[in-house]
C-alpha positions as CSV (number, residue, x, y, z in Angstrom):
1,X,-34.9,65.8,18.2
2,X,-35.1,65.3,22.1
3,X,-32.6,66.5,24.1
4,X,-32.1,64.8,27.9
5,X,-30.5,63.9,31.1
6,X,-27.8,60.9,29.6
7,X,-28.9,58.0,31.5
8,X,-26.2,55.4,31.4
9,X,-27.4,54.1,27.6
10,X,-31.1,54.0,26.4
11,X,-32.4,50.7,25.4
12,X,-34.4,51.1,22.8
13,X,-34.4,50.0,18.7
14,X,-32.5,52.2,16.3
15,X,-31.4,55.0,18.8
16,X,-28.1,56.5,19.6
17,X,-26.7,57.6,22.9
18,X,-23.7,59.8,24.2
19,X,-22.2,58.0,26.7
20,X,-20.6,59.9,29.7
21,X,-21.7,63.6,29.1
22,X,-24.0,65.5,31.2
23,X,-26.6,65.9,28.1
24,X,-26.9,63.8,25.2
25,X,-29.0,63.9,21.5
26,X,-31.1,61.3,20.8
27,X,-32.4,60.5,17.6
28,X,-34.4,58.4,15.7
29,X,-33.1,56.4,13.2
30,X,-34.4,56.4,9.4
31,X,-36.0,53.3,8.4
32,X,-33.8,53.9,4.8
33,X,-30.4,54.3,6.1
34,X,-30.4,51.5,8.7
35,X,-27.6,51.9,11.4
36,X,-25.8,48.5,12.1
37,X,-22.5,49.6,13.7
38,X,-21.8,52.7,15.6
39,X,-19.5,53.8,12.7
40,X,-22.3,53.9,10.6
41,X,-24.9,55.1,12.8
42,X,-22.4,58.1,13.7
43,X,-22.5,58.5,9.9
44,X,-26.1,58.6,9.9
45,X,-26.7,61.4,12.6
46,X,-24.0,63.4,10.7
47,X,-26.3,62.8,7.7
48,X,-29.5,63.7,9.2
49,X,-27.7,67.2,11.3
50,X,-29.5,65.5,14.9
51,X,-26.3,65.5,16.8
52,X,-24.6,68.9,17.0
53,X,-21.7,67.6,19.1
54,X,-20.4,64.4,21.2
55,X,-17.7,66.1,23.2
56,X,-15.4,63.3,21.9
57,X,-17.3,61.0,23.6
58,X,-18.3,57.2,21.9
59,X,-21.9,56.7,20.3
60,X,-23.5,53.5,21.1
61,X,-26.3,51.7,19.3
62,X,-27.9,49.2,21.0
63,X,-28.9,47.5,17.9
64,X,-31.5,44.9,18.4
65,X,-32.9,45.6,22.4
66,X,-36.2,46.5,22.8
67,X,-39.4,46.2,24.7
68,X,-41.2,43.4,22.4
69,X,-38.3,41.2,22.9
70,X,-37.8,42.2,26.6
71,X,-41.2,40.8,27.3
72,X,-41.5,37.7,25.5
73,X,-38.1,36.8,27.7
74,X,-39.5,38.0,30.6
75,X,-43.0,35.8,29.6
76,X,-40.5,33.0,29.2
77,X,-38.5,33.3,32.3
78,X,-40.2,31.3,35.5
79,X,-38.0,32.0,38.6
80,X,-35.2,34.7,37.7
81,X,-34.6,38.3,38.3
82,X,-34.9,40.5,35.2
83,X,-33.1,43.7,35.2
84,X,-33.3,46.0,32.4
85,X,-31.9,49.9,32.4
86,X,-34.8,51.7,33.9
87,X,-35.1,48.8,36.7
88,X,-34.3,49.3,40.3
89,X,-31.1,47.1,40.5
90,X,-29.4,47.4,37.7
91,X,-26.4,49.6,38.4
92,X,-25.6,47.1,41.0
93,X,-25.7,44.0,38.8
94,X,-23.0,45.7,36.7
95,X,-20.2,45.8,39.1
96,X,-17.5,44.0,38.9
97,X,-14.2,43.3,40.7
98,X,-12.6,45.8,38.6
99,X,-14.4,49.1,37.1
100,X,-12.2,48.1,33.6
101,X,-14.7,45.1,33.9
102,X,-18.3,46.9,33.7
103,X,-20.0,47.6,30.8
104,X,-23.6,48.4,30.2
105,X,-25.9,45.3,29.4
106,X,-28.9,45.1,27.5
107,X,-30.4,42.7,30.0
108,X,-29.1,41.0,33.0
109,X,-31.1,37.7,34.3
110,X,-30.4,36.5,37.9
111,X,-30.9,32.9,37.5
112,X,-31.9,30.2,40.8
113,X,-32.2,27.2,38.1
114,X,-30.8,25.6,34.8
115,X,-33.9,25.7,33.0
116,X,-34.1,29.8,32.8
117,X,-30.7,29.8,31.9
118,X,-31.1,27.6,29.2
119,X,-34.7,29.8,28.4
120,X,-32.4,32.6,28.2
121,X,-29.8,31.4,25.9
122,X,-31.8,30.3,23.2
123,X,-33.4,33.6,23.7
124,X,-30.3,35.3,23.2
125,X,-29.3,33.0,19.7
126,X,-32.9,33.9,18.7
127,X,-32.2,37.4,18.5
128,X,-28.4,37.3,17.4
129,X,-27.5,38.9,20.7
130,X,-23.7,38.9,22.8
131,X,-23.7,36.5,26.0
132,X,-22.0,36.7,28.9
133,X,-21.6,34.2,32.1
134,X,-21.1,36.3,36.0
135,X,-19.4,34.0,38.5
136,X,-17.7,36.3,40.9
137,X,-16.9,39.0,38.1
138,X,-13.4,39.0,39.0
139,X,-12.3,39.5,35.2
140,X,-10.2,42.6,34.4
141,X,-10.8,42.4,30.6
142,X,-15.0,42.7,31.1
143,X,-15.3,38.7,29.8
144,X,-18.2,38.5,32.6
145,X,-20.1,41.2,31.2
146,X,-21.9,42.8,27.7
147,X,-22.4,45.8,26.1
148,X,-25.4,45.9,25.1
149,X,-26.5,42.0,25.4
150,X,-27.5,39.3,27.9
151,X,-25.6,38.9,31.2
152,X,-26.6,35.7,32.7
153,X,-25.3,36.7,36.2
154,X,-25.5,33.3,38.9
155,X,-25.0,35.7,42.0
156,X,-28.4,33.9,43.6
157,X,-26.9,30.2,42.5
158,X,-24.2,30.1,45.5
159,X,-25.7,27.3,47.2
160,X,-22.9,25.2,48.7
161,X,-23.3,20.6,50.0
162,X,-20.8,18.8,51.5
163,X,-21.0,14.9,51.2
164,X,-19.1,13.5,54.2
165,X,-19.0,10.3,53.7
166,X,-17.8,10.6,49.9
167,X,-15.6,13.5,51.1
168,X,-16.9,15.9,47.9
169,X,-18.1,19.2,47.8
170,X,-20.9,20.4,45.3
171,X,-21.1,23.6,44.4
172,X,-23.2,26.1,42.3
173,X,-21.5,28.0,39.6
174,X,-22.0,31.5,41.5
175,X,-20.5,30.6,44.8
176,X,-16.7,32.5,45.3
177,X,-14.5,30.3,47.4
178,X,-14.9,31.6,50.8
179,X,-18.3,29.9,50.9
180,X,-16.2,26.7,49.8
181,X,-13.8,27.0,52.6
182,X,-16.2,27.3,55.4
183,X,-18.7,24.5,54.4
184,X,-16.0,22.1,54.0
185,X,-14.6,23.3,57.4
186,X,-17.5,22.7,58.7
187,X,-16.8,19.0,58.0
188,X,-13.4,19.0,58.3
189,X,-12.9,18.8,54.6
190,X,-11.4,21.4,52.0
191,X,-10.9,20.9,48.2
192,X,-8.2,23.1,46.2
193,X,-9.3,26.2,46.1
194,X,-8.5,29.8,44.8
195,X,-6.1,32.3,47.1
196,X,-8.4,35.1,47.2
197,X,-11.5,33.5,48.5
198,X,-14.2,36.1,47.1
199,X,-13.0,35.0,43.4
200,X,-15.6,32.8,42.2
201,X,-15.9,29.2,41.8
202,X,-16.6,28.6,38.0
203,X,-13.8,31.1,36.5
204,X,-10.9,29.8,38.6
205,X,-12.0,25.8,38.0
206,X,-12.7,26.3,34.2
207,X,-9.2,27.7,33.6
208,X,-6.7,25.2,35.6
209,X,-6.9,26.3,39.0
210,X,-3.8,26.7,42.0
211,X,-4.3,27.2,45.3
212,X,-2.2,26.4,48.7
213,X,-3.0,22.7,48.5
214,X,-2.0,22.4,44.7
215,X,1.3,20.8,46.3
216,X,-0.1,18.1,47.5
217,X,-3.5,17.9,45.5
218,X,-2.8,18.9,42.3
219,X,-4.7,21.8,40.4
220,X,-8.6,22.4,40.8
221,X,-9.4,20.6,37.6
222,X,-7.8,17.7,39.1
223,X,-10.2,17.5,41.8
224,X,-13.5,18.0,39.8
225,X,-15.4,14.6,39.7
226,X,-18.4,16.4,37.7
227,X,-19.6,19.7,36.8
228,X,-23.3,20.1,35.1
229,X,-23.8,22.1,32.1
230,X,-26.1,24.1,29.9
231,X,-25.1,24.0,26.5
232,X,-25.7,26.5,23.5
233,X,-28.4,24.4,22.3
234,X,-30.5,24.3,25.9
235,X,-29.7,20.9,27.4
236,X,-28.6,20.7,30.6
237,X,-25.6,17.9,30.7
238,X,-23.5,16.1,33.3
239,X,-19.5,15.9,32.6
240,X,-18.0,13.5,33.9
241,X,-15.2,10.3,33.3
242,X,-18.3,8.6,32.7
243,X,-20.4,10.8,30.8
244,X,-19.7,13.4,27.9
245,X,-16.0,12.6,28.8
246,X,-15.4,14.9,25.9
247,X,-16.6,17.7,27.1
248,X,-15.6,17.0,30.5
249,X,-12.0,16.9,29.5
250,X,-12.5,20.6,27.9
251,X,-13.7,21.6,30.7
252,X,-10.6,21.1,32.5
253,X,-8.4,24.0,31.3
254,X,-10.7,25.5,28.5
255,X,-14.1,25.5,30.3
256,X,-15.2,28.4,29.2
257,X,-16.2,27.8,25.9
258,X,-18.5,25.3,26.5
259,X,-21.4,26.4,28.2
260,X,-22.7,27.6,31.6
261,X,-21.6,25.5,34.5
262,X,-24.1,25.7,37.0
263,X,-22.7,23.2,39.5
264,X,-19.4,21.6,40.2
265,X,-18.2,18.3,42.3
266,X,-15.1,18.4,44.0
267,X,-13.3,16.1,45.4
268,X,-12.5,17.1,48.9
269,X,-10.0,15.5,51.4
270,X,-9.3,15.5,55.4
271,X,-8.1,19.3,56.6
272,X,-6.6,20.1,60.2
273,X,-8.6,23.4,61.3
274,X,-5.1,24.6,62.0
275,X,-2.3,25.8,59.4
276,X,0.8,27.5,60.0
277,X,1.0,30.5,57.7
278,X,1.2,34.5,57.4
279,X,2.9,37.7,56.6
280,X,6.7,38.3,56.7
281,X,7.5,42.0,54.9
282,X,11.3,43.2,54.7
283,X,12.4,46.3,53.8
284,X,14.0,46.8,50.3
285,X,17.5,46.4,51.0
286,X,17.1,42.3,52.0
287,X,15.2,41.5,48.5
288,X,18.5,39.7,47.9
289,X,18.6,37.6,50.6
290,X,14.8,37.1,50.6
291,X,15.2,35.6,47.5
292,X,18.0,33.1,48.3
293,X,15.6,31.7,51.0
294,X,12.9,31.6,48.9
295,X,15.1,29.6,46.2
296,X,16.3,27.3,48.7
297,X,12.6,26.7,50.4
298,X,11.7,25.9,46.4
299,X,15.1,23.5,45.9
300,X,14.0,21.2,48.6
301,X,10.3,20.8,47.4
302,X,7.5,19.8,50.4
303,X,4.0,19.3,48.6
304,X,2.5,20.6,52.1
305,X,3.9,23.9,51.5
306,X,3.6,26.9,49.6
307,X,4.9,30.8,49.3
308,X,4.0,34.1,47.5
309,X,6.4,37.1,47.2
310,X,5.0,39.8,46.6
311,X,6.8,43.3,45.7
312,X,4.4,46.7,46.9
313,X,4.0,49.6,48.6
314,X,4.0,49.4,53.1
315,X,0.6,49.6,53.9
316,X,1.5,52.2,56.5
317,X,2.8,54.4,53.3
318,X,6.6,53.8,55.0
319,X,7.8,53.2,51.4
320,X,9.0,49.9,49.4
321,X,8.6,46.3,50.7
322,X,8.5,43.0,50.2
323,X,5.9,40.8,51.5
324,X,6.1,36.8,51.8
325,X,3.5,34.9,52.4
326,X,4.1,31.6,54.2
327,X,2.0,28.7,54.5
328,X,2.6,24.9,55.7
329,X,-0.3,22.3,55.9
330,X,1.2,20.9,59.5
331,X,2.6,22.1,62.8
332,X,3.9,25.0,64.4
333,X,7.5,23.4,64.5
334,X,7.2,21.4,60.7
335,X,6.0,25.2,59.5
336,X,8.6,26.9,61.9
337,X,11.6,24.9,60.7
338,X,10.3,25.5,57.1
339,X,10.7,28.9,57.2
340,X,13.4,29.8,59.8
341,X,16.0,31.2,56.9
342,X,13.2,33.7,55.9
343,X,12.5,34.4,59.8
344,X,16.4,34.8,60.3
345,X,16.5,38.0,58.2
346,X,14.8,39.6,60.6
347,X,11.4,41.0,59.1
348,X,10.0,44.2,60.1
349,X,6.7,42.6,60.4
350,X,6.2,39.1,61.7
351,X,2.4,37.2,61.7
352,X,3.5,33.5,61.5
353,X,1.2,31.3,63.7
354,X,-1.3,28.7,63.6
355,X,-4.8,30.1,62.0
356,X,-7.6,28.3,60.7
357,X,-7.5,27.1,56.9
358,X,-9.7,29.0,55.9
359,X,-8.0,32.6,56.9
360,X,-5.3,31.5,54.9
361,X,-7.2,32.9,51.7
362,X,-7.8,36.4,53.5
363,X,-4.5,37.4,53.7
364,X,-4.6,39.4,50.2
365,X,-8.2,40.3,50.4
366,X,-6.8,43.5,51.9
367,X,-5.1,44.1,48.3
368,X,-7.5,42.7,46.7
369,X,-10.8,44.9,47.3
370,X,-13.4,45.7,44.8
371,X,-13.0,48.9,43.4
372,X,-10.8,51.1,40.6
373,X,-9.6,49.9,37.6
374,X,-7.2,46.8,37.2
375,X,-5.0,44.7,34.9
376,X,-3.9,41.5,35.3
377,X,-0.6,40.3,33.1
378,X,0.5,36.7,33.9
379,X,4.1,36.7,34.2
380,X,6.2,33.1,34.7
381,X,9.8,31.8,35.4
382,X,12.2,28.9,35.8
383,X,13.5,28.4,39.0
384,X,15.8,29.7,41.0
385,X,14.4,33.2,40.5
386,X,18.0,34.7,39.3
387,X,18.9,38.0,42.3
388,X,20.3,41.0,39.9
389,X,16.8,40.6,37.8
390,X,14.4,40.3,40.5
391,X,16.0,43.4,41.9
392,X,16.1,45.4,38.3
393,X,12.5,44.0,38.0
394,X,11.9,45.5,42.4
395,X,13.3,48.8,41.0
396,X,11.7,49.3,37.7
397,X,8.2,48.7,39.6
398,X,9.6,50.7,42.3
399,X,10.1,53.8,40.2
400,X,7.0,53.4,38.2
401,X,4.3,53.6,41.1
402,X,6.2,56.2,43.0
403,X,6.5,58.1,40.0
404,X,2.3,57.9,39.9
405,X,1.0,58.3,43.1
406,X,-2.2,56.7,41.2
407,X,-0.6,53.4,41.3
408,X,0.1,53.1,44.7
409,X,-1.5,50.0,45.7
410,X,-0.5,48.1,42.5
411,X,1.8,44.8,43.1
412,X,4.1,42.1,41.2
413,X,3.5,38.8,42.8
414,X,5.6,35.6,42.4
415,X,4.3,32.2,43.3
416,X,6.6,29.2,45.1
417,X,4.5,26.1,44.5
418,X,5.4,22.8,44.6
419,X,4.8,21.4,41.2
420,X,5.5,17.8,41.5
421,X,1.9,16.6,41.8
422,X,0.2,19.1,39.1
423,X,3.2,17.7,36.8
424,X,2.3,14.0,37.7
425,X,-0.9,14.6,35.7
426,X,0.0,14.1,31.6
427,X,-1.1,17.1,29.5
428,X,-2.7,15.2,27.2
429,X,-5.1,13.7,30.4
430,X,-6.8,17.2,30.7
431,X,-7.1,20.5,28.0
432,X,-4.9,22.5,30.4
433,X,-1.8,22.9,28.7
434,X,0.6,24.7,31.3
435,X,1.9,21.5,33.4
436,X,5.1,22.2,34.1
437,X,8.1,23.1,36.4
438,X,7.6,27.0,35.5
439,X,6.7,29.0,38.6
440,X,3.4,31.7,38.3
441,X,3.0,35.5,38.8
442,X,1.1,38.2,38.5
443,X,1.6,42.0,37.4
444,X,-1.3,43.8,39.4
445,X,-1.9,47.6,38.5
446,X,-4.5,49.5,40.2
447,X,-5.6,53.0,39.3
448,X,-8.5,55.2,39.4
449,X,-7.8,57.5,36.3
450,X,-9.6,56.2,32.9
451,X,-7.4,58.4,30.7
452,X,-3.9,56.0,31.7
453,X,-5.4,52.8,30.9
454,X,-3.5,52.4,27.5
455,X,-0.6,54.0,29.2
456,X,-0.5,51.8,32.8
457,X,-1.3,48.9,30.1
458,X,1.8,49.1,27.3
459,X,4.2,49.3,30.6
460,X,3.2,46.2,32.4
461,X,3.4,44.5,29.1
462,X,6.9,45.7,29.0
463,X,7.4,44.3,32.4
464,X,5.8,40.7,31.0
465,X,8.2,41.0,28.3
466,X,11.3,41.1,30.4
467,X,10.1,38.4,31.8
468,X,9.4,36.0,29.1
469,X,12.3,37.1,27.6
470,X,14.6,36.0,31.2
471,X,12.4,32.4,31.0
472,X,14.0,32.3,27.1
473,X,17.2,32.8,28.2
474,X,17.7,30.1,30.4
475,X,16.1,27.3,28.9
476,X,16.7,25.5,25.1
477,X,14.3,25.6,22.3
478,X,14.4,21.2,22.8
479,X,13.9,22.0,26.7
480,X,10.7,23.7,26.1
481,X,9.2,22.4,22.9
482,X,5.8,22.1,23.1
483,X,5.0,23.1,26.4
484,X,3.0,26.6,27.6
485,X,4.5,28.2,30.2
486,X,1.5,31.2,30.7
487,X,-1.4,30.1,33.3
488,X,-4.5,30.9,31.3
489,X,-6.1,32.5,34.3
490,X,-3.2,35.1,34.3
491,X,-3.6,35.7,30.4
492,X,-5.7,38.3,29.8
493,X,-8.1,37.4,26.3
494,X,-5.7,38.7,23.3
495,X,-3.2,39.6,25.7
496,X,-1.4,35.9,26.0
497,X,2.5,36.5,25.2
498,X,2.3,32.8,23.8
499,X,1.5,32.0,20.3
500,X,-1.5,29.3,21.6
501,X,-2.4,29.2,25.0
502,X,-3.7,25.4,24.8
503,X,-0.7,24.0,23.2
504,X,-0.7,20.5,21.9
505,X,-4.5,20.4,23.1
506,X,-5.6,22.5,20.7
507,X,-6.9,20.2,17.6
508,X,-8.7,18.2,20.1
509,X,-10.3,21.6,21.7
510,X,-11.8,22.6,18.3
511,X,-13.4,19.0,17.3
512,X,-14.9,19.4,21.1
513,X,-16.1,22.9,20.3
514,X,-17.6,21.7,16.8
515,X,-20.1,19.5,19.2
516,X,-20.9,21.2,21.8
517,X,-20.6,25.1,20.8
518,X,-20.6,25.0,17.0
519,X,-21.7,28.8,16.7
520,X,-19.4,30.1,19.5
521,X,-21.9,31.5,21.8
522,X,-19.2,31.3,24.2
523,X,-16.6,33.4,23.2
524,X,-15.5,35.7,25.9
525,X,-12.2,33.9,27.2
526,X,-9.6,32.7,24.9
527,X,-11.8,31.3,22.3
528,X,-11.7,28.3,20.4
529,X,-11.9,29.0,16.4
530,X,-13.5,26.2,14.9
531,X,-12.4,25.8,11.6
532,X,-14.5,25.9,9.1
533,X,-14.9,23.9,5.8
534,X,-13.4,24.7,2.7
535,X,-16.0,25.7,0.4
């Protein structure tokens, strides 16, 4: 037995590492008690007396890595990075958006074409390894990244073309959507697009997709004209209306258990340089009349406008407040006269003007940094957001992060869209199953100490509850039958508080799967069980 320094895991067949202590055992595995889960290799070293202690930490087993099959990839790849443990660039390939995101892959491959990643994944079926797919690695739940198997990670496939006279935008699957919003400004031209514009491109799409122009566009999905596709079995495909209209349909609101989309087609559509948006924040006291202003704005609908309202912490540290964030695709006066109720309150902080498109999906960057650990829980309601429960809700959250200095720069966030066009669209004409009047949000924790995670994690689900519970309330069991009112990009996987996320789409999701994904390589994000036959 060898003691030594714990690197982050060794990669190497049949041994064990402790994870997270300053010194570690490692030991060799016997050939006649073979090791195959680290339940059973834990057993093993028990059995053998090699590890004296773990100091409560986990034992991993990276069961099936090692240098023979690291080469005959690396012999196989033609133009991508190859980082393993022990390579210069590693560490860096494994963060994420959220440090609940990272864990420590067996290999991670920087792709610049389809072919490698295609090379790769039969590669990675070969050996019965996990896959995972990096776009902008904004996932809280880790679905962008692998212990212990192959992270195909398209950071170097960003490239970005703008089509003028067609008005679309093509994009690679690793671009986030701030290189989106300046190419097409470049033209004049912007395409719906995510509200945080260093999310990526492929995550947001794949699931449904809102953004400030969903009013009068429609969702994402409803703008892609094509997306191109390397499947489980190696091909590269175009989706389109025209071709694998199949898949192309699943793509629209289940896309990620198809395959790796390495480039998408938007259509795009004439933007002013100018908007009129920005931050209003109130102190606690007007959340009630906030939110008369904001029902009203939502009661006279306008497809060129939009709001979020979002319930934190001043970032001067001057205690609770409510943020609103305004925008209107028009003038100073149409955006003005949009918003004067909100403006009437008298805000304490005041940045309505006319700003390029573009700066519009800054504003919560500030929030929105890398770093710490995160959760996402998608919360939804029926309009008009009802006062006495938005403020028990204020209060509850209120107590909670002031109670745990930790959570300080957590949030709740409500979204005021106009949902006429994204309704137009029938649910049957995509796999995206949420198309209805039901407004989005957000439960956004943010904390640095790994112990609370279970803890911070049971509370916001709490919080979801209550508000799930408030949707039931006001609506009839006929009202809502068959519809899904949870956005699948605010559902954490096994976290969804609906019984099936895809709704009456479902069926049709698992005959698509059957073709295109029969062995579920692509499993990370609410997966699609195909059934199987009866024997």
């Amino acid at each position: 037995m060898d003691d030594c320094i714990a690197r982050r895991v060794v990669r190497a067949p049949g041994f064990a590492v402790v994870r997270n202590t300053s010194r570690v055992s490692v030991s060799q595995t016997s050939p006649s008690f073979p090791a195959t889960t680290p339940r059973q290799w834990k057993a093993q070293c028990k059995h053998n007396g090699s590890i004296h202690t773990i100091e409560q930490e986990k034992i991993f087993m990276m069961e099936k890595m090692n240098d023979v099959m690291i080469e005959s990839l690396k012999a196989q790849l033609k133009t991508s990075l190859i980082l393993t443990p022990d390579s210069e660039g590693y560490e860096a390939s494994l963060v994420r958006w959220s440090e609940t995101g990272i864990k420590p892959a067996g290999v991670v491959i920087q792709p610049v074409d389809p072919a490698d990643i295609s090379t790769a994944l039969l590669w990675a079926q070969k050996h019965g390894l996990d896959v995972a797919v990096k776009g902008g690695g904004h996932s809280t739940a880790g679905t962008s990244s692998s212990d212990g198997g192959l992270v195909i990670d398209l950071s170097r496939m960003k490239s970005v073309r703008v089509d003028p006279t067609a008005k679309t935008i093509s994009v690679q699957g690793g671009a986030t959507w701030k290189e989106v919003d300046e190419a097409g400004a470049a033209y004049g031209l912007a395409t719906v697009g995510g509200t945080v514009n260093h999310t990526g491109v492929g995550g947001l799409t794949l699931g449904g997709g809102y953004g400030w122009l969903s009013g009068q566009y429609g969702l994402t999905i409803d703008n892609l004209v094509s997306a191109q596709v390397v499947l489980a079995n190696g091909s590269l495909v175009t989706a389109s209306s025209s071709e694998h209209p199949e898949l192309f349909w699943g793509l629209r609101g289940a896309g990620y258990n198809f395959g790796v989309v390495v480039d998408f087609t938007y259509q795009a559509y004439d933007q002013a340089e100018l908007v009129f948006s920005g931050i209003l924040a109130f102190p606690s006291e007007k959340l009630e009349e906030v939110f008369e202003q904001l029902n009203a704005i939502l009661a006279i609908p306008d497809s060129r406008s939009g709001a979020m309202c979002i319930f934190a912490q001043a970032p001067d540290g001057s205690g609770p407040t409510i943020i609103v964030i305004c925008f209107y695709n028009g003038s100073s006066d149409e955006g003005g006269k949009r918003f004067s109720g909100l403006v009437n309150i008298g805000p304490v902080l005041n940045t309505l003007d006319m700003v390029p498109y573009s700066i519009v999906n800054t504003l919560q960057n500030r929030q929105a940094t890398y770093g710490a650990r995160k959760s996402f829980k998608g919360i939804f309601y029926e309009p008009p957001v009802d006062l006495k429960f938005a403020r028990t809700v204020f209060e509850d959250f209120m107590a909670k992060i002031q109670g745990d200095p930790d959570l300080m720069q957590s949030a709740i966030i409500l979204e005021f869209i106009d949902m006429r066009k994204i309704c137009e669209t029938p649910v049957s004409e995509t796999a995206f199953a949420s198309r209805n009047f039901t407004q989005n949000g957000i439960i956004y924790l943010r904390w640095t100490d790994e112990s609370k995670d279970v803890e911070h994690r049971t509370w916001a689900r709490g919080i979801q509850a209550k508000w799930k519970s408030e949707l039931d309330t006001r609506v009839t069991g006929q009202q809502r039958e068959g519809e899904v009112p949870q956005y699948i990009n605010y559902a954490e996987p096994g976290d969804s508080v609906v019984s099936n996320i895809y709704g009456q789409n479902l069926e049709r999701l698992q005959k698509i799967k059957a073709v295109y994904d029969p062995s579920n390589l692509f499993h990370k994000m609410h997966p699609i069980s195909v059934p199987q036959p009866a024997s």
